[in-house]
C-alpha positions as CSV (number, residue, x, y, z in Angstrom):
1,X,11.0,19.1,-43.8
2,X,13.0,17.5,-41.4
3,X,11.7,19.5,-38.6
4,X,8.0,18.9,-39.4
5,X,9.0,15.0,-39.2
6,X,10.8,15.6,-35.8
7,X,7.5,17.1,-34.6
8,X,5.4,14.4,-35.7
9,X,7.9,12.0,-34.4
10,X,7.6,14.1,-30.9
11,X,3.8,14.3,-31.2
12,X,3.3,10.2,-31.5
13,X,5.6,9.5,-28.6
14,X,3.7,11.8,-26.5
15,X,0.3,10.4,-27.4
16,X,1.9,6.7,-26.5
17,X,3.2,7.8,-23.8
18,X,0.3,9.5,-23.0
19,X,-2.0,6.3,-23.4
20,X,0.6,4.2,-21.5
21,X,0.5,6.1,-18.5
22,X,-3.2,6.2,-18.4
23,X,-3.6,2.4,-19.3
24,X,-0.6,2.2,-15.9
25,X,-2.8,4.5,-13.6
26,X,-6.1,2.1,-14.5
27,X,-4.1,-1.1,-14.1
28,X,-5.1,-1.9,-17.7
29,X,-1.3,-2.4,-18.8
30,X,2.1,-4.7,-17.4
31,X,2.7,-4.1,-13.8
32,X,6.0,-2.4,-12.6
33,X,8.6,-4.8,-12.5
34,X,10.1,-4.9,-9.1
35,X,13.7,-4.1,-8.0
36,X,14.3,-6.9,-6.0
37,X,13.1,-10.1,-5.0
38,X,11.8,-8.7,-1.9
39,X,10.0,-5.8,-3.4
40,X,7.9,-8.2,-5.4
41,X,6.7,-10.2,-2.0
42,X,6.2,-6.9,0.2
43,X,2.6,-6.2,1.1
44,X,-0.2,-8.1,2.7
45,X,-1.1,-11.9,1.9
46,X,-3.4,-14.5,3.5
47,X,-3.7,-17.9,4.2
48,X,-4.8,-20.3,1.6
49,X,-3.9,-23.9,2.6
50,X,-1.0,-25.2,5.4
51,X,-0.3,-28.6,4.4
52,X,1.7,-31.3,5.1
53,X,2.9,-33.4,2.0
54,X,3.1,-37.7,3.0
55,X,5.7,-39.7,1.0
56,X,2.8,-41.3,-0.4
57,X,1.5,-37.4,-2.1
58,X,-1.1,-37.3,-0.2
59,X,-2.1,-33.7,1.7
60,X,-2.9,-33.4,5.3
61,X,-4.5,-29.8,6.4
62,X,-2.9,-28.8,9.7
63,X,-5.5,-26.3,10.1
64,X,-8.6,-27.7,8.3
65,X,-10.1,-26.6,5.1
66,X,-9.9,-23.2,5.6
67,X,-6.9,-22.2,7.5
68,X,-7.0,-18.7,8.4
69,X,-3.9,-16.1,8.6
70,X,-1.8,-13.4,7.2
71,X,1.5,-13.0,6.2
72,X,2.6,-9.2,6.3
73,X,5.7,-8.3,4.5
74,X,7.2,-4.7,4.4
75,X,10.0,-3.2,2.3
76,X,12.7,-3.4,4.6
77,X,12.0,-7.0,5.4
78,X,10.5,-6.8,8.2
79,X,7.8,-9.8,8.5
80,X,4.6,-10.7,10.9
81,X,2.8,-13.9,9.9
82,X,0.2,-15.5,12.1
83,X,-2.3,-18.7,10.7
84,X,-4.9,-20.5,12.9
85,X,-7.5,-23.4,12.7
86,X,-11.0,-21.3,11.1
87,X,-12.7,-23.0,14.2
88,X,-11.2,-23.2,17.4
89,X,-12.8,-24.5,20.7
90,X,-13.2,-21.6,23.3
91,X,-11.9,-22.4,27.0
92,X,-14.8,-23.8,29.0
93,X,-14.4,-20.8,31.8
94,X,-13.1,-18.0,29.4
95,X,-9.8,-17.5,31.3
96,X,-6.9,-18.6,29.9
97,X,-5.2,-19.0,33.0
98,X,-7.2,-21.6,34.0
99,X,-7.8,-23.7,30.8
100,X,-7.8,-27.5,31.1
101,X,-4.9,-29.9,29.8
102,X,-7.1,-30.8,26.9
103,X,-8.1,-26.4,26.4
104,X,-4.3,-25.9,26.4
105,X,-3.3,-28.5,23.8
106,X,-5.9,-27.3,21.3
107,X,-4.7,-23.7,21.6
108,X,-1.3,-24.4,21.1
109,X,-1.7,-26.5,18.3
110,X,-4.5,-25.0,16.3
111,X,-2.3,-22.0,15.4
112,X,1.2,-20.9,14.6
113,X,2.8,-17.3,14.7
114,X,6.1,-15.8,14.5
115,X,7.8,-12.5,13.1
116,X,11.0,-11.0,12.6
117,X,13.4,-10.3,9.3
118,X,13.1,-12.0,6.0
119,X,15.9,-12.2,3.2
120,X,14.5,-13.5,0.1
121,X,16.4,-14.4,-2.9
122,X,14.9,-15.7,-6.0
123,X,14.4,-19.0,-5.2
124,X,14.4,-19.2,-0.8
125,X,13.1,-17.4,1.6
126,X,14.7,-16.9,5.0
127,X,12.9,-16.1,8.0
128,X,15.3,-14.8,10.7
129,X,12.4,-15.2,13.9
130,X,12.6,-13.3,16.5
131,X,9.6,-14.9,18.7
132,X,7.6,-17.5,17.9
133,X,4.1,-19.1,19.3
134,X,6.5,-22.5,19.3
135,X,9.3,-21.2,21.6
136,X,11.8,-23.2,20.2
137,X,11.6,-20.8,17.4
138,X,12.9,-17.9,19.3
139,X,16.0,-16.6,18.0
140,X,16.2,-19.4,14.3
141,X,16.4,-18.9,10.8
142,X,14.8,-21.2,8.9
143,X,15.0,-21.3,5.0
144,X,11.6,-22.0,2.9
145,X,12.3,-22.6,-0.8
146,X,8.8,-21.0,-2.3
147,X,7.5,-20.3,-5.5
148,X,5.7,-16.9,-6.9
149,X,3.0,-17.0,-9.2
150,X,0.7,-14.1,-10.5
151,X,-0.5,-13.3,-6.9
152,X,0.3,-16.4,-5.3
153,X,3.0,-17.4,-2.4
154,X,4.0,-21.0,-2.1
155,X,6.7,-22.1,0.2
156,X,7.5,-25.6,1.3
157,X,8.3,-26.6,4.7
158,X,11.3,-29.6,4.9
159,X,10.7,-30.5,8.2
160,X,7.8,-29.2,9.8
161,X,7.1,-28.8,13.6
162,X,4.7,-31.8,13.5
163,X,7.5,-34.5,12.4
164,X,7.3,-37.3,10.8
165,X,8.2,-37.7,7.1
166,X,5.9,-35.0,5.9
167,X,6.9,-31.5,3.7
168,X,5.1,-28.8,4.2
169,X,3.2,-26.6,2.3
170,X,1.8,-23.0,2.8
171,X,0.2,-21.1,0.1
172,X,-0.8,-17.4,0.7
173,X,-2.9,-15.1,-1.9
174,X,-2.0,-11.5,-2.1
175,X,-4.3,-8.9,-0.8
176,X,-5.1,-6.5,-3.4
């Protein structure tokens, strides 16, 4: 009798196990939990919103309404992340050795790019740049406290290359 029960027993925890892994491979059921803080950030994301936060609350887009970027993230920590104004003035003679003062000022401000190693932790993210579109971010870490939610990145900024009294604030969406 005891057998017959251990079979049973085995049978069900197959079928569940069986359903389980079927409801996993579908993406009907919990996704894996990841092993590190990292893990659960690795993979592609893009931009959402680059903000800068005023004392009084209110939000300033640094690249308009609909920045555009990516943020690429791989297991080892390895990072790439580029963002840029949606619409950006072309240079008048199409060579960008010869742009104006006023060609040259756009371009540098209407996007931002750097890559390097990341360390994240569960609560700060460190970005150890290697080069940077803003050259006095060659060779810095800087430390972004940042939020994950579902499928969305949001780090703030304390003092962002714009100055002032502003915080910033990027949000990125994973790419799925």
């Amino acid at each position: 009798m005891r057998s017959k029960w251990m079979g049973i027993v085995a049978l069900g925890a197959a079928v569940c196990a069986a359903i389980a892994g079927a409801a996993l491979a579908r993406g009907d059921g919990p996704a894996a939990v990841p092993a590190s803080p990292l893990a659960a950030l690795a993979g592609a994301w893009t931009l959402e919103r680059v903000d800068n936060v005023l004392p009084d609350g209110r939000h300033v887009q640094l690249y308009g309404p609909q920045p555009q970027g990516q943020l690429l993230i791989d297991a080892q920590g390895r990072y790439a992340l580029q963002m840029v104004r949606a619409q950006r003035a072309r240079f008048a003679l199409g060579d960008k050795a010869k742009g104006t003062p006023g060609e040259y000022r756009a371009a540098a401000l209407d996007g931002n790019a750097h890559y390097g190693r990341l360390d994240v932790s569960a609560s700060a993210l460190r970005f150890r740049i290697e080069h940077a579109s803003f050259p006095n971010w060659d060779g810095s870490e800087q430390v972004r406290p940042y939020t994950l939610k579902g499928d969305e990145l949001v780090y703030t900024v304390p003092t962002p290359t714009s100055g002032g009294q502003a915080t910033g604030e990027v949000a990125w969406r994973r790419q799925r």
